[in-house]
C-alpha positions in Angstrom: 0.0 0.0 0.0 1.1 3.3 -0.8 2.3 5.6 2.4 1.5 9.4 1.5 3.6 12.4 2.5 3.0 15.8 4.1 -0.7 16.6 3.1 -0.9 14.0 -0.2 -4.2 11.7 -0.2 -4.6 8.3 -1.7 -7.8 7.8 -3.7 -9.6 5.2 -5.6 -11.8 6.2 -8.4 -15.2 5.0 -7.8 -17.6 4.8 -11.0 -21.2 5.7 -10.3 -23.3 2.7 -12.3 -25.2 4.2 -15.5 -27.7 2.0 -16.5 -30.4 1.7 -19.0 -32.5 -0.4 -20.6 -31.7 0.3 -23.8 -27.9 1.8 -24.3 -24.7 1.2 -22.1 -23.1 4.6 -21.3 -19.0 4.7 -21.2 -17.2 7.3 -19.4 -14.0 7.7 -20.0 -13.2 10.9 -18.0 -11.7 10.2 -14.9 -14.5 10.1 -11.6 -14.5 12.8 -9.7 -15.8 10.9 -6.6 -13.6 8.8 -5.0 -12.8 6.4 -1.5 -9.2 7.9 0.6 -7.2 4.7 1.1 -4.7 6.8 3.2 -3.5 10.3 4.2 -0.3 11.6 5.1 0.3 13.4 8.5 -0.5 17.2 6.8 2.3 19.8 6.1 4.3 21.8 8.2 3.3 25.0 9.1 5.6 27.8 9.7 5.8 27.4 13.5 6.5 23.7 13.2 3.2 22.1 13.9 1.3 19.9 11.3 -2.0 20.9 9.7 -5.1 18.5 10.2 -6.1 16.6 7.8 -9.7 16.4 7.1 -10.2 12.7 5.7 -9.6 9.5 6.6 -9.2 6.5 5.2 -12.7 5.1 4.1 -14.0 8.7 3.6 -16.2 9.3 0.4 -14.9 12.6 -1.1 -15.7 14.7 -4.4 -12.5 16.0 -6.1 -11.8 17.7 -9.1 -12.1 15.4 -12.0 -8.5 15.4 -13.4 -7.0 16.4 -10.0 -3.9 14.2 -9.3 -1.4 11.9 -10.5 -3.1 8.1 -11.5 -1.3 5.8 -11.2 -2.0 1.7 -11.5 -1.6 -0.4 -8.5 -2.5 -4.0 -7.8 -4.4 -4.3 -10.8 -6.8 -1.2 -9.4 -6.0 2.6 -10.7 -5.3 5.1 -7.6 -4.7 8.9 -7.8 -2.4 10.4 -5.8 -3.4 14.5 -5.2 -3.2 17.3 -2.5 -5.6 17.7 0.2 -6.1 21.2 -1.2 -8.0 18.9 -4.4 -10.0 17.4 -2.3 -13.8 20.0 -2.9 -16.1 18.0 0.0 -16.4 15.1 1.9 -19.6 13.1 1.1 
């Protein structure tokens, strides 16, 4: 598992299901929901303390929908991206 750094998250994408009775939809943009595998422990502020961070693992979150670096890992795709990327928790 991948160990994040100063205020990086881990995300998996997660693909809402489109269905119909009809026609199958394919997306091929990048989600912009995704489930935080890890966090790192925030960055250093200028008086030597770390900033919280918000989420934690197994937190549903809406991101921007190319925010990050993907990257594939154990056959699944993960982004790694900012905490400052990260728009709400859902």
């Amino acid at each position: 598992m991948l160990k994040p750094i100063a205020d990086n998250v881990v995300v998996t994408d997660e693909r809402p299901a489109k269905t119909s009775n009809t026609i199958a939809v394919i997306d091929s943009r990048p989600s912009n929901q995704a489930t935080v595998l890890a966090v790192g422990k925030g960055r250093v502020l200028g008086n030597g303390r770390r900033a919280p961070m918000f989420v934690k693992p197994g937190d549903r979150v809406l991101l921007g929908r190319y925010a990050g670096y993907r990257y594939e890992l154990d056959d699944k795709t993960v982004r790694i991206l900012s905490i400052n990327d990260v728009q709400a928790i859902l």
